[in-house]
C-alpha positions as CSV (number, residue, x, y, z in Angstrom):
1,X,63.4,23.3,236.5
2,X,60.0,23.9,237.7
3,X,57.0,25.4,235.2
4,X,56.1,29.2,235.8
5,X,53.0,29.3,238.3
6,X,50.4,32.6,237.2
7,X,47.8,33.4,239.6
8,X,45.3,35.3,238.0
9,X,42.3,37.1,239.7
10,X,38.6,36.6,238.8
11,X,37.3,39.6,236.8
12,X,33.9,40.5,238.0
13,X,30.8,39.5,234.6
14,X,30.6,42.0,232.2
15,X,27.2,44.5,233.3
16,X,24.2,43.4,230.9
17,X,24.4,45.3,227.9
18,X,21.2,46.9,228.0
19,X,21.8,47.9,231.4
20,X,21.5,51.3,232.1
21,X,24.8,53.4,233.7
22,X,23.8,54.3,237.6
23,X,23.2,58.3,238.0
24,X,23.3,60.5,241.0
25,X,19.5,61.3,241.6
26,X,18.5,64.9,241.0
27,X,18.7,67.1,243.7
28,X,16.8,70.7,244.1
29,X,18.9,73.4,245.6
30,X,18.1,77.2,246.5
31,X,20.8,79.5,245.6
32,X,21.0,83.0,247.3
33,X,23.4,84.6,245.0
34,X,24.6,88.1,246.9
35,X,26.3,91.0,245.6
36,X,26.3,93.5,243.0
37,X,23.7,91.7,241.0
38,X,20.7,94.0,240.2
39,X,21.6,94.2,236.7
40,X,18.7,92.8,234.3
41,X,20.9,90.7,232.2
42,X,21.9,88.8,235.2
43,X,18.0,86.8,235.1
44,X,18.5,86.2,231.4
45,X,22.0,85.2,231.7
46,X,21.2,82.8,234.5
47,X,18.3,81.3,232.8
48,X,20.1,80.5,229.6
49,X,23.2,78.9,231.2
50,X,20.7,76.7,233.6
51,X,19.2,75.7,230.6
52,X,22.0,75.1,228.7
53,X,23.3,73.2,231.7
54,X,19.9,71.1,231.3
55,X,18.6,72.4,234.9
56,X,15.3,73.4,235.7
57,X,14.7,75.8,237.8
58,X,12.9,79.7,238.4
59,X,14.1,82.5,240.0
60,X,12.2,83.7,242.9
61,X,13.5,87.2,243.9
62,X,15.5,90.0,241.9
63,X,16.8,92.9,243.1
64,X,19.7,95.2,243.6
65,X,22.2,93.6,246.0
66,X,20.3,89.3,246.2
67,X,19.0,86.7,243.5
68,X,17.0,83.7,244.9
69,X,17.0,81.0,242.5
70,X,15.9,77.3,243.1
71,X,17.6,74.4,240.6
72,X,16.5,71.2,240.0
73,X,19.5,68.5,238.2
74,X,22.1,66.8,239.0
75,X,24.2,67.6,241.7
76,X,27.8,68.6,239.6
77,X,25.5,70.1,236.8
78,X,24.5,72.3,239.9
79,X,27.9,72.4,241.1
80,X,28.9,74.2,237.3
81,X,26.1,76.2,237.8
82,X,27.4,77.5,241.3
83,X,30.5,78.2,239.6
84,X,29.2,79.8,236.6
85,X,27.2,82.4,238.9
86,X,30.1,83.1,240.5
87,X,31.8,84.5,237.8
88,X,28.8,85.8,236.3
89,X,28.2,88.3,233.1
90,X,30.5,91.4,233.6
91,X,27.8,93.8,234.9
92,X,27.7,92.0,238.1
93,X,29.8,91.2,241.2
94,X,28.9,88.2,243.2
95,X,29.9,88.4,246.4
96,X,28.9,84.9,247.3
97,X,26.4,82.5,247.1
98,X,24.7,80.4,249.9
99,X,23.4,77.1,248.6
100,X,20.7,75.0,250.8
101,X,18.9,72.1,250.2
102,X,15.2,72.4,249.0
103,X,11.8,70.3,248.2
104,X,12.7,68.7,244.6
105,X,10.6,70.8,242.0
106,X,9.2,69.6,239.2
107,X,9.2,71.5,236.9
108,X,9.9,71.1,233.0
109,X,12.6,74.2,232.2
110,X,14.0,76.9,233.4
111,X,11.3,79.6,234.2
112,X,12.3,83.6,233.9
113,X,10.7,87.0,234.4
114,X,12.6,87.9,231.2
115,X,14.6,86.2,229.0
């Protein structure tokens, strides 16, 4: 009777531990959110869930029927965000939201007319 035979594979070293996970780099995005979205609590609401989201960001236009925000994070943070605006507070209805690519801000927070 012959011995068993195990082949075993070589496991790749273990990462330094000090060594810091890889992120996605931030992106910038500008959102055109369009709809039924002149309500004032829309600018507060989307402030306080980018921030809560950890995105900086500041809207750039307000009114009845379009919201022009730009976002600065990480792309699925922005990702929840898009979601997030979607549904929106119940004063609003988003119709849809057309995200593009923009210069990467730097900016420290979330900036709002009113919050």
């Amino acid at each position: 009777m012959q011995p068993e035979t195990r082949m075993t594979a070589a496991l790749p070293p273990d990462p330094a531990p000090d060594a810091a996970p890889l992120a996605a780099p931030e992106q910038s995005q500008r959102f055109a959110i369009l709809g039924d979205v002149g309500a004032p609590v829309f600018a507060a609401w989307i402030a306080r869930h980018a921030r809560r989201l950890g995105l900086r960001g500041a809207i750039l236009r307000h009114d009845a029927g379009r919201i022009d925000v730009v976002l600065t994070g990480l792309p699925d943070l922005l990702d929840a965000m898009a979601l997030g605006c979607s549904l929106g507070p119940r004063e609003v209805w988003v119709d849809r939201i057309d995200r593009a690519e923009a210069a990467l801000q730097n900016l420290n927070e979330f900036a709002s007319g009113g919050d």
